[in-house]
LOKE-478414 format. One line per field, with one value per residue: x, y, z of N, C-alpha, C in turn. Coordinates in steps of 0.02 Angstrom, whole numbers, always signed. Layout:
% LOKE-478414
n.px <- (X / ...)
n.py <- (Y / ...)
n.pz <- (Z / ...)
ca.px <- (X / ...)
ca.py <- (Y / ...)
ca.pz <- (Z / ...)
c.px <- (X / ...)
c.py <- (Y / ...)
c.pz <- (Z / ...)
This chain:
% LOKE-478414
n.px <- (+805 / +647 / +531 / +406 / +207 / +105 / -53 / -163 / -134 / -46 / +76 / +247 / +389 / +575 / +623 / +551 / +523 / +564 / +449 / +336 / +180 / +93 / -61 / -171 / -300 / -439 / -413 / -279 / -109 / -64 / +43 / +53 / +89 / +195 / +121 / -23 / -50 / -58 / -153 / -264 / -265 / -349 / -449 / -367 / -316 / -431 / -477 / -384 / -338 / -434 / -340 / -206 / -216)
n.py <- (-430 / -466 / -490 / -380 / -329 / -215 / -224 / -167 / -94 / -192 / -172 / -236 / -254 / -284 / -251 / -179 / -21 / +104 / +214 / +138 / +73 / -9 / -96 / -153 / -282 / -373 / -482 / -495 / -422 / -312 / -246 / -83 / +17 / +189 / +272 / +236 / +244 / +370 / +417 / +344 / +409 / +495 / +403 / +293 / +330 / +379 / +243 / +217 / +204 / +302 / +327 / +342 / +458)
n.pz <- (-55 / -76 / -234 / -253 / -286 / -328 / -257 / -313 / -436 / -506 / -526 / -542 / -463 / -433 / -310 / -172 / -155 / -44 / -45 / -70 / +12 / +138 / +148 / +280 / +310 / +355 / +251 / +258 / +207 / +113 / -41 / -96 / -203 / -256 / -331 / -359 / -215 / -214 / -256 / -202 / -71 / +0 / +35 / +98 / +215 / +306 / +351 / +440 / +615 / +758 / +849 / +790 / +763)
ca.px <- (+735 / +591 / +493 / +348 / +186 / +49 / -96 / -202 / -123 / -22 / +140 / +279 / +437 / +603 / +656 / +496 / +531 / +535 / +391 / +255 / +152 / +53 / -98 / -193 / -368 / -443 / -376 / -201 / -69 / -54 / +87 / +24 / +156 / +168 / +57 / -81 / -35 / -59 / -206 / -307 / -246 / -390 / -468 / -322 / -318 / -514 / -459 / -331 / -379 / -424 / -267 / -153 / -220)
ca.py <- (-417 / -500 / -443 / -371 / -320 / -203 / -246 / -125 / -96 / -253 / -161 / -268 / -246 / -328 / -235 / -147 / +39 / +134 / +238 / +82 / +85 / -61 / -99 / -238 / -296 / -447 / -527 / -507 / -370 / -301 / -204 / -15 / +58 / +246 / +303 / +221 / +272 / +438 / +424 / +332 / +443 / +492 / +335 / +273 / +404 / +378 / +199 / +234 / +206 / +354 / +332 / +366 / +534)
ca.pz <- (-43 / -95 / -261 / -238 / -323 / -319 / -246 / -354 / -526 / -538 / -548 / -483 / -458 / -389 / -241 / -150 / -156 / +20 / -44 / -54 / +81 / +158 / +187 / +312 / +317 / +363 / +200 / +261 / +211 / +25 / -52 / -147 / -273 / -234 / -376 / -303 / -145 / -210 / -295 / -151 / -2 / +47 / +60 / +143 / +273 / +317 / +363 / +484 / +692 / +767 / +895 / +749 / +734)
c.px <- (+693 / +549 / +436 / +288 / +123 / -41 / -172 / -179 / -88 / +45 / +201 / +365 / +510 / +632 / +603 / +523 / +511 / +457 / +313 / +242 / +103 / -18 / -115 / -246 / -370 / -425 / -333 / -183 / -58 / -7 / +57 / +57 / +132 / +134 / -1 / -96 / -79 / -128 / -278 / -287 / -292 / -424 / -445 / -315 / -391 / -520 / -427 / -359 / -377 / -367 / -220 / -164 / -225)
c.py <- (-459 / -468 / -419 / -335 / -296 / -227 / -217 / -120 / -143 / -268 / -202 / -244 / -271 / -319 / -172 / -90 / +74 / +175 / +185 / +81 / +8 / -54 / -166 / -226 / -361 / -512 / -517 / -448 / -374 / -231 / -144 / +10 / +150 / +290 / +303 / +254 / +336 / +444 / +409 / +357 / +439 / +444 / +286 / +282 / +406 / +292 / +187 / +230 / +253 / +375 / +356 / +461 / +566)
c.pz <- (-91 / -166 / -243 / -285 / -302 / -301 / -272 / -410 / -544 / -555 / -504 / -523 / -422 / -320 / -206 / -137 / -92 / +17 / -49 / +4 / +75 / +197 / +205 / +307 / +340 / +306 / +203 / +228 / +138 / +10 / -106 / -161 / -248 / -291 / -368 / -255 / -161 / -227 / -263 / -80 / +43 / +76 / +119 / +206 / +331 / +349 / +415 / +552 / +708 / +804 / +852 / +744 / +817)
């Protein structure tokens, strides 16, 4: 696997952990460490298409 590295706190690491989650935008696809994750849920969540829900 590929390393990879937070796209919010900077944390990287060498083998991307099933719990990181991805996000996309129009600047392309960024990897979020699950601390983050946790920490911007809601945000996250509020983002989401309504079809998912």
């Amino acid at each position: 696997m590929d390393p990879a590295t937070c796209g919010v706190c900077g944390t990287t690491v060498d083998e991307k952990p099933p719990t990181w989650s991805m996000q996309v935008s129009e600047r392309g696809q960024r990897w979020i460490c699950e601390t983050c994750t946790r920490d911007n849920l809601r945000s996250i969540e509020g983002k989401l298409d309504e079809a998912w829900w």
